[in-house]
C-alpha positions in Angstrom: -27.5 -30.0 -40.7 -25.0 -31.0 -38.2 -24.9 -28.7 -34.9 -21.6 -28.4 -32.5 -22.8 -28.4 -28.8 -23.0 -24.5 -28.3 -21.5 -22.7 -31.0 -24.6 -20.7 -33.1 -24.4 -20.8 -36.9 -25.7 -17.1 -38.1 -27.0 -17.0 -41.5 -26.9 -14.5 -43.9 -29.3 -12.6 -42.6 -28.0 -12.8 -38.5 -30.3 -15.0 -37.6 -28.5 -17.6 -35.2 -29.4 -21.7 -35.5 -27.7 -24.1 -32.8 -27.8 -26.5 -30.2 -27.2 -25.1 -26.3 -26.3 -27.2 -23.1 -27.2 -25.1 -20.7 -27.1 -26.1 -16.7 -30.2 -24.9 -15.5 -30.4 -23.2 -12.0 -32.6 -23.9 -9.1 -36.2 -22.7 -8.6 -36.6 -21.5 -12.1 -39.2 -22.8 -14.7 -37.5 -24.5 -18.3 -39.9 -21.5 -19.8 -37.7 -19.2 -17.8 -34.5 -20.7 -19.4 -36.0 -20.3 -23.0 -36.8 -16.5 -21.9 -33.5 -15.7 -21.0 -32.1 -17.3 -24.1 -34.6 -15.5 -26.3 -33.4 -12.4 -24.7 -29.5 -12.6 -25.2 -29.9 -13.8 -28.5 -32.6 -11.5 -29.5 -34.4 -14.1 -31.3 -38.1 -16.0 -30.4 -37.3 -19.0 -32.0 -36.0 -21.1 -29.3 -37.1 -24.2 -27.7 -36.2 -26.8 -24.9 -36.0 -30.8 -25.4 -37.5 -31.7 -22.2 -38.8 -29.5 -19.5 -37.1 -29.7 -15.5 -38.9 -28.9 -12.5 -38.2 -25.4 -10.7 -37.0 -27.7 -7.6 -34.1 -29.2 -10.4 -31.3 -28.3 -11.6 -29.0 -29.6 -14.4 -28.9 -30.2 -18.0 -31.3 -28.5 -20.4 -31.2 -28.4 -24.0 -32.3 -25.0 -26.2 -32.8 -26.1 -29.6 -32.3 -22.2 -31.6 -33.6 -21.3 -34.7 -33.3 -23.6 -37.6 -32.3 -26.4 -34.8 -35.4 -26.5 -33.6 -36.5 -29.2 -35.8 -34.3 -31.2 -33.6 -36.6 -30.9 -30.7 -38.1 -34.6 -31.2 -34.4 -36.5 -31.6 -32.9 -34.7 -28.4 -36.3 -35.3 -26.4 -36.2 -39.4 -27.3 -32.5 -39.3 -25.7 -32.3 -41.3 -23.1 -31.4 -39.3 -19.9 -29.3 -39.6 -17.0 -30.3 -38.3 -13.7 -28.2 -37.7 -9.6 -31.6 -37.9 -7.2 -31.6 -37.4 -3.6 -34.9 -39.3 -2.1 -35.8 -38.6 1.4 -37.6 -41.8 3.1 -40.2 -40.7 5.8 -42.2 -38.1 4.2 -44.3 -38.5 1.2 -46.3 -35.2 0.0 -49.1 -35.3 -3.3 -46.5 -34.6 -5.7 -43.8 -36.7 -4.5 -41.7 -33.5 -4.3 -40.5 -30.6 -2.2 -43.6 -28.8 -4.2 -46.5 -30.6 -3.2 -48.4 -31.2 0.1 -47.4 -33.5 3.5 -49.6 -36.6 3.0 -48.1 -39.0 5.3 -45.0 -38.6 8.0 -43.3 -41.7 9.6 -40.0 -42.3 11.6 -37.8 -44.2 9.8 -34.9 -46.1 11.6 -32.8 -47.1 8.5 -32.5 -48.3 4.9 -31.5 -51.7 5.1 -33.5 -53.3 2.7 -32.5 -51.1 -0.2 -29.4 -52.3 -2.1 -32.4 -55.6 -2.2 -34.9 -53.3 -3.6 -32.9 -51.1 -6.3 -32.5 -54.5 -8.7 -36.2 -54.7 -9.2 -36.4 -51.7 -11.2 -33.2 -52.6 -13.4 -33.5 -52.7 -16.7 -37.1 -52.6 -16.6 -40.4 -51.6 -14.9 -44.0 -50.4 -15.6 -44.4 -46.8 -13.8 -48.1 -45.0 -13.1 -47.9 -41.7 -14.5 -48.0 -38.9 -11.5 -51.4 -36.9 -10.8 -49.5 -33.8 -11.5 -48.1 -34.7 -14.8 -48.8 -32.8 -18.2 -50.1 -36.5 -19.2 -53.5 -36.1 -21.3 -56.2 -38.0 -20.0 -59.8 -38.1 -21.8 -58.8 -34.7 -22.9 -57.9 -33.0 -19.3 -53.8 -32.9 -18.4 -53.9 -34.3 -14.8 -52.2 -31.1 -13.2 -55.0 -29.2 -14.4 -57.5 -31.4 -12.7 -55.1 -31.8 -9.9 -55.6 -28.2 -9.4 -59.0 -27.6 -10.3 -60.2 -29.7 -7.9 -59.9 -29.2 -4.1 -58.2 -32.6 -3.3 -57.7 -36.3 -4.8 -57.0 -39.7 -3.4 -55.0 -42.7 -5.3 -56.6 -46.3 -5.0 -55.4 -49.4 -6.9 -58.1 -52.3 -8.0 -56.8 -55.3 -10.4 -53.3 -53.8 -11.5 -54.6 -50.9 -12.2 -53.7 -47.2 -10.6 -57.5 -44.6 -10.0 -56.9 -41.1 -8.7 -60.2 -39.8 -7.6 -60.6 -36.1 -7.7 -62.8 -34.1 -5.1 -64.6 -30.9 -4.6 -67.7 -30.1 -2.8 -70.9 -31.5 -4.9 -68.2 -32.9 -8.0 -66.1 -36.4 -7.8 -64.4 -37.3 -10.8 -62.5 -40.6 -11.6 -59.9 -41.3 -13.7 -57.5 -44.4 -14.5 -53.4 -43.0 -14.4 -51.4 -44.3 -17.4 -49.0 -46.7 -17.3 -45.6 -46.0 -19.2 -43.1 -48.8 -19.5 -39.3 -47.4 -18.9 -36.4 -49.1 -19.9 -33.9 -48.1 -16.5 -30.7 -49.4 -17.6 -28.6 -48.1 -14.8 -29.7 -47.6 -11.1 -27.0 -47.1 -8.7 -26.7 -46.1 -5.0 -24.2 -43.7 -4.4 -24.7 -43.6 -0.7 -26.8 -42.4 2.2 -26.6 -39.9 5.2 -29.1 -39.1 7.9 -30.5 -35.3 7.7 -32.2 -32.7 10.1 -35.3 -32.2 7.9 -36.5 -29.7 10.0 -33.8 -27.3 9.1 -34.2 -27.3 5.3 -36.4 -25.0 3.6 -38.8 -27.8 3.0 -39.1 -28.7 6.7 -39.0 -25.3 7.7 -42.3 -24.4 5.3 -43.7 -27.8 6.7 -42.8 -27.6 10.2 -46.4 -28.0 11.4 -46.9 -31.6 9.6 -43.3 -32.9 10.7 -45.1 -34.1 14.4 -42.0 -33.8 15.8 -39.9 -36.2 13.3 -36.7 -34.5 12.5 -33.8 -36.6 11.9 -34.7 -38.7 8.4 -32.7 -41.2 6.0 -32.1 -39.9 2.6 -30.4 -41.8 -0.4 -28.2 -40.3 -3.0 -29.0 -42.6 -6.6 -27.9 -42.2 -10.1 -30.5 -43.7 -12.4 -30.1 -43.7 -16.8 -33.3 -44.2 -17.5 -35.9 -43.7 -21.0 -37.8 -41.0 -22.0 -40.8 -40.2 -20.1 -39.7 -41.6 -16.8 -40.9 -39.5 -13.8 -38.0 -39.7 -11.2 -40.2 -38.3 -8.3 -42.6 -41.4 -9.5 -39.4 -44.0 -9.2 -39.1 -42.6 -5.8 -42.1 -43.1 -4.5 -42.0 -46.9 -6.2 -38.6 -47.5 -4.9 -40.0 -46.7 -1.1 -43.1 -48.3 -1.7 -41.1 -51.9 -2.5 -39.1 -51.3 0.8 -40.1 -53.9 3.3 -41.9 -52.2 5.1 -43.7 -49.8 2.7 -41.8 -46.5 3.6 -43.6 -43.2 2.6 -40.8 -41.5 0.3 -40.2 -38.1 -2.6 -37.6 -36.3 -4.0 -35.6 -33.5 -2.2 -33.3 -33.2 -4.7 -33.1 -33.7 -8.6 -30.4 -33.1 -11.5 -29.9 -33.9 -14.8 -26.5 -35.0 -15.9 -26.8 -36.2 -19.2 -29.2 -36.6 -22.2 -28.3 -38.5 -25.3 -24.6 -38.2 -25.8 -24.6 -34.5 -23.6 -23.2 -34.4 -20.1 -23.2 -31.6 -17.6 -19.5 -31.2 -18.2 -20.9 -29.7 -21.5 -23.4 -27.0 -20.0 -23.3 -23.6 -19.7 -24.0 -21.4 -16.8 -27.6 -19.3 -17.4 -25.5 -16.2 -17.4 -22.9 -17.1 -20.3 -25.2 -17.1 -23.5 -24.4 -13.7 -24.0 -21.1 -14.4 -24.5 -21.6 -17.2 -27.3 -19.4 -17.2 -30.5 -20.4 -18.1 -33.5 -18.9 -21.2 -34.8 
């Protein structure tokens, strides 16, 4: 069955079907998306294709009813993604949600029009630690948080992310997943007060002192199952000299055929026609 980009199909027994592009607010869960959908339509059958981080915004896409079979095609789609990565700072889960791990000054960003290329069209990325990513059984969040710290180490190509608590190491080798990054653009960069962001300000303690911080705005298209806060980290890691780096910033502007332009706010499902 063919599904126009939000308009519901109700059956004969008022059950809606349909396809929503929704444009997903900051610090809220996908989960928390699918509740409120649920709730205005007063149906449980609803589903995302492809979860965003409560720091994200942007595109998500509710798959209701009947369209829920969909849920494989739309999450294949290739995606299309505005990042801002702030060089400097790097913290466990390469994102305003993790821990500080390292802090350096950085004077400027020279090198990375040089850099961007080397991920274009292709590149092999490690997996993240906290990653819903199976290993032997155990996602890696869970261990991530299950245990009281972990470390990274590389040996012969490959990526190991050790996992501590008191009396209990464990070690596991990261996956690698091959993306296909068509399109990797720099749209431009600015200088910014970290320290006056709600980041800085919860992290004031680690900043020793640092303040002023480079930050680049990119646009990336890239395959399904690439981690964007992972391609920031490998973009500032292939800067010359290795630059600690994350994400500060993160939406989604297009999956498959879909753009942003198509989304609806959070608080207009109610309103929904059928078509």
């Amino acid at each position: 069955m063919h599904y126009k980009v939000n308009v519901l199909q109700i059956d004969d027994f008022g059950r809606p079907s349909g396809i929503l592009a929704i444009n997903k607010p900051v610090d809220i869960t996908s989960h928390d998306v699918v509740y409120k959908v649920r709730k205005a339509l007063n149906t449980r059958v609803v589903g995302h294709a492809g979860a965003l981080d409560p720091f994200a915004t942007g595109l998500i896409i509710i798959m209701v009813g009947k369209a829920t079979k969909l849920a494989d095609t739309y999450i294949a789609h290739d995606k299309e993604y505005k990042a801002k990565i702030l060089f400097g700072i790097s913290t466990d889960s390469a994102d305003t949600e993790g821990k500080v791990t390292e802090v350096m000054e950085v004077q400027n960003l020279d090198d990375l029009e040089n850099v961007l290329p080397k991920f274009v069209p292709e590149y092999d990325q490690f997996v993240p630690v906290f990653s819903s990513v199976k290993v032997n059984g155990d996602k890696l969040r869970e261990l991530a948080r299950k245990y009281d710290s972990f470390e990274l180490s590389d040996r012969d190509g490959k990526r190991f992310v050790t996992f501590h608590r008191e009396n209990d190491d464990k070690e596991v080798e990261l996956p690698q997943h091959h993306c296909r990054i068509p399109k990797l653009e720099l749209l431009g960069t600015e200088t910014i007060d970290i320290s006056k962001t709600e980041f800085g300000k919860k992290n004031v303690n680690e900043l020793a002192g640092i303040t002023q911080l480079p930050t680049a705005d990119i646009l990336v298209a890239c395959s399904k199952g690439t981690y964007i806060r992972a391609l920031a980290e490998d973009i500032g890691n292939a800067m010359e000299p290795q630059l600690p780096a994350m994400l500060i910033g993160l939406e989604r502007t297009r999956v498959g055929e879909i753009s942003i332009d198509q989304a609806l706010e959070i608080d207009a499902i109610g309103n929904l026609i059928a078509g």
